[in-house]
Legacy VTK file of the C-alpha trace (Angstrom):
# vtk DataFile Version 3.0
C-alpha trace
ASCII
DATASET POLYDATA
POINTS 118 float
226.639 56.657 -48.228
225.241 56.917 -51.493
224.240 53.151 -53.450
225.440 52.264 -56.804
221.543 52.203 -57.695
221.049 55.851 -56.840
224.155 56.932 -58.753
222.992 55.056 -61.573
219.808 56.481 -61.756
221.307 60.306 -61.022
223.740 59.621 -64.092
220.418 58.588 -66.214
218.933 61.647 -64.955
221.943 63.676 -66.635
222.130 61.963 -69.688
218.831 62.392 -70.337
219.164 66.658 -69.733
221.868 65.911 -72.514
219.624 63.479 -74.743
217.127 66.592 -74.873
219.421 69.296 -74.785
220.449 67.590 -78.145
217.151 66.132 -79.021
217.409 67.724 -82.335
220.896 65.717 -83.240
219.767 62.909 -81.990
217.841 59.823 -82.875
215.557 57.456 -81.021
216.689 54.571 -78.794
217.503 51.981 -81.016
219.414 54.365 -83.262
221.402 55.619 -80.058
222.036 52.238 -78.739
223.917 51.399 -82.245
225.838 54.540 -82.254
226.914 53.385 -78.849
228.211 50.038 -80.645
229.605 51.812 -83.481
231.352 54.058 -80.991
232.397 51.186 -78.930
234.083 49.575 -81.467
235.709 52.394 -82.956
237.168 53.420 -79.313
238.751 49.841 -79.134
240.411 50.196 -83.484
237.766 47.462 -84.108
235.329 49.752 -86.613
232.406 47.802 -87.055
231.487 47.341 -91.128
227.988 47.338 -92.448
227.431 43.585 -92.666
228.388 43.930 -88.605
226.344 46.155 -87.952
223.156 44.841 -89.366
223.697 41.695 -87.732
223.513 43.102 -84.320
220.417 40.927 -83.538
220.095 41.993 -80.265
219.446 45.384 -81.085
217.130 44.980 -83.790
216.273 42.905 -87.452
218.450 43.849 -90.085
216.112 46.074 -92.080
215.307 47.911 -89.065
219.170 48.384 -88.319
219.165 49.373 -92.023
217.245 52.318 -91.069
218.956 53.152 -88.158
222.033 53.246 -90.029
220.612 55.592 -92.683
219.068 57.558 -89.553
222.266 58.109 -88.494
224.284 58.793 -91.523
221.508 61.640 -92.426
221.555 62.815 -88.762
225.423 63.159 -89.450
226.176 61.100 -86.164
228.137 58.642 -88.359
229.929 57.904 -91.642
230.649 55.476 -93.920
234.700 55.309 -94.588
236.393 52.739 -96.995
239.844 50.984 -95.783
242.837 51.008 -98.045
241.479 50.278 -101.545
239.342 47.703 -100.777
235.859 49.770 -101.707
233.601 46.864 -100.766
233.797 47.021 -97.196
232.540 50.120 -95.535
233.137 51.133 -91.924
230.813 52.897 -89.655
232.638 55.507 -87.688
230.983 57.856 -85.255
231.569 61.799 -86.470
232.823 64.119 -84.229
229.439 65.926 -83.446
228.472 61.959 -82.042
231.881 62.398 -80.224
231.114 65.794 -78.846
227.779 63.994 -77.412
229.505 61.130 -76.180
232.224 63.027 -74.243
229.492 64.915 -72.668
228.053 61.992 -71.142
231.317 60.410 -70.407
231.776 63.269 -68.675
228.746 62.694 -66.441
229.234 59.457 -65.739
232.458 60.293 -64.144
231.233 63.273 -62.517
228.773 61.219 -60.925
230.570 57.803 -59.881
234.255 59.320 -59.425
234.872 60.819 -55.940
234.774 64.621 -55.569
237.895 65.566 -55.375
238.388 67.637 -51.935
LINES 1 119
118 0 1 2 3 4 5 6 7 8 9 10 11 12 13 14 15 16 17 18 19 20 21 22 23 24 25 26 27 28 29 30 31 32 33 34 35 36 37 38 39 40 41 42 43 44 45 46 47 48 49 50 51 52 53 54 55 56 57 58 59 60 61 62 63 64 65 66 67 68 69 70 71 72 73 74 75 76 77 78 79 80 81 82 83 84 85 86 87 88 89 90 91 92 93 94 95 96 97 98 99 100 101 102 103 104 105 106 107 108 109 110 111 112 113 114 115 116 117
């Protein structure tokens, strides 16, 4: 029988093959770990907005999540989108090249923790 722990690390294993087979699209850690949240949110119809985004604390200071935002937007892993016709409040959303990325590991993690199906 195969631990949790060793599937865990075999699904890290893939998702890094798929961080470097897309090394070019994408950014470094703390930028991936807020396209996660972005992602995340967007997934659930709960878009995160700038001033959300910059105070995720746990991920980083502001001006560095400044960055990472602008990392991201360049990278075209994410976009800003207004809501109605309020113009003030921009939303992050995650493009569908970040998509593309994220299905592929989605895809991994359920290749690797679902049961293979006989």
């Amino acid at each position: 029988m195969t631990s949790n722990r060793t599937k865990f690390f075999s699904f890290l294993e893939t998702v890094t093959a798929i961080e470097h087979g897309h090394h070019h699209k994408l950014p470094d850690i703390d930028a991936q770990v807020l396209l996660m949240r972005v992602a995340m949110a967007n997934d659930k119809k709960q878009p995160l907005n700038v001033t959300q985004a910059m105070n995720l604390k746990n991920i980083g200071s502001p001006a560095m999540l400044h960055r990472k935002i602008n990392d991201l937007l360049n990278l075209n892993m994410i976009e800003l989108v207004f809501e109605g016709s309020n113009r003030r409040t921009k939303y992050l959303l995650p493009t569908s090249q970040a998509l593309d990325i994220l299905d592929e590991m989605a895809d991994a993690a359920a290749n690797v923790y679902l049961p293979p199906k006989t």
